[in-house]
N, C-alpha and C positions, 0 to 999 in steps of 0.2 A: 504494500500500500504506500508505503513510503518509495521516495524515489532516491537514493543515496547511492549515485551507481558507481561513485566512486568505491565505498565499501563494498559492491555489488560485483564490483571487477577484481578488487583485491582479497575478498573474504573466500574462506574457503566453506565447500559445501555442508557441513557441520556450522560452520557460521550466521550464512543465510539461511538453514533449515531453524535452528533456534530464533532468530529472529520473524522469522515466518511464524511462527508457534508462539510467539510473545505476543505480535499483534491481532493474530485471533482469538486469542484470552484464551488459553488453554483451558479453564477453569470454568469458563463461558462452555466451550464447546462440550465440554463434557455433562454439563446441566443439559443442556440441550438434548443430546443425546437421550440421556435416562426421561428426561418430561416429554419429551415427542420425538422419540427414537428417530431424530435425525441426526446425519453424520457429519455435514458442513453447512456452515454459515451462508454459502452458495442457495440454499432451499428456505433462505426466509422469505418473508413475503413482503417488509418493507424495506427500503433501503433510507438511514439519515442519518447525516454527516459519514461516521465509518463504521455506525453501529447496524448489525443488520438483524432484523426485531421478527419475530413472529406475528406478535399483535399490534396493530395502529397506535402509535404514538399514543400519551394519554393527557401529556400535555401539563405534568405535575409529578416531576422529577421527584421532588421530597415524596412524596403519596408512594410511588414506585420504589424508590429504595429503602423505605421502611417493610413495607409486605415481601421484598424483590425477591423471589426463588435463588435469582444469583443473579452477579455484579460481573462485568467486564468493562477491564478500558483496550480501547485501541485509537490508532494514531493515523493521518490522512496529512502528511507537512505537516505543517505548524499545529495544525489542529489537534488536540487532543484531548477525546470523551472519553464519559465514562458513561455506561448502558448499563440497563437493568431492564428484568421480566420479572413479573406475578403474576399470578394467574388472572389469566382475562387482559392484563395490560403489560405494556412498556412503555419506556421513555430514556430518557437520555439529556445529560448535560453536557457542553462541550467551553472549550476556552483555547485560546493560540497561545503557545508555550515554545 
C-alpha cells in the first residue's frame, strides 16, 4: 500500500513479506477470518481510506471501538488509520503522520 520503492528494491523478500503483513493488520485478518471465514481483506465490501470494512461505515468511530470485535491500523502514504468492526458496524479514524 505504501509506495517506498526505494526499500522495495533494496529489501529483501522476508523484508517486504513482513511489511506486507504489518499493513494488513495481521491481527485484523485473523478476526476476520474466525467472524466471517474470510481469508483477505480483498472480499470486503467497502473500501475507506486503507481500511477495508465488511459493514458500511457507521460514522462514530468512538461507538465502534468501544463494542469493536477487533482493531487494525494500516497505512496508505502519509495516511495512517486505525479500523474497527462490531457486529453490524464499522468505522474508522485516520490522521497524516
Amino acid at each position: 500500500m505504501t509506495s517506498d520503492t526505494e526499500q522495495t528494491q533494496n529489501g529483501s523478500a522476508s523484508s517486504i513479506a513482513g511489511r506486507v503483513m504489518r499493513e494488513l493488520g495481521v491481527r485484523g485478518l485473523a478476526a476476520a477470518i474466525g467472524l466471517f471465514g474470510r481469508s483477505t481483506p480483498a472480499e470486503a465490501l467497502y473500501q475507506e481510506a486503507c481500511c477495508e470494512l465488511y459493514y458500511p461505515p457507521l460514522g462514530n468511530y468512538t461507538y465502534c471501538a468501544r463494542n469493536a470485535t477487533y482493531t487494525w491500523y494500516c497505512q496508505y502514504g502519509y495516511l495512517q488509520c486505525t479500523c474497527c468492526e462490531c457486529p453490524g458496524c464499522s468505522d474508522y479514524t485516520c490522521y497524516y503522520g
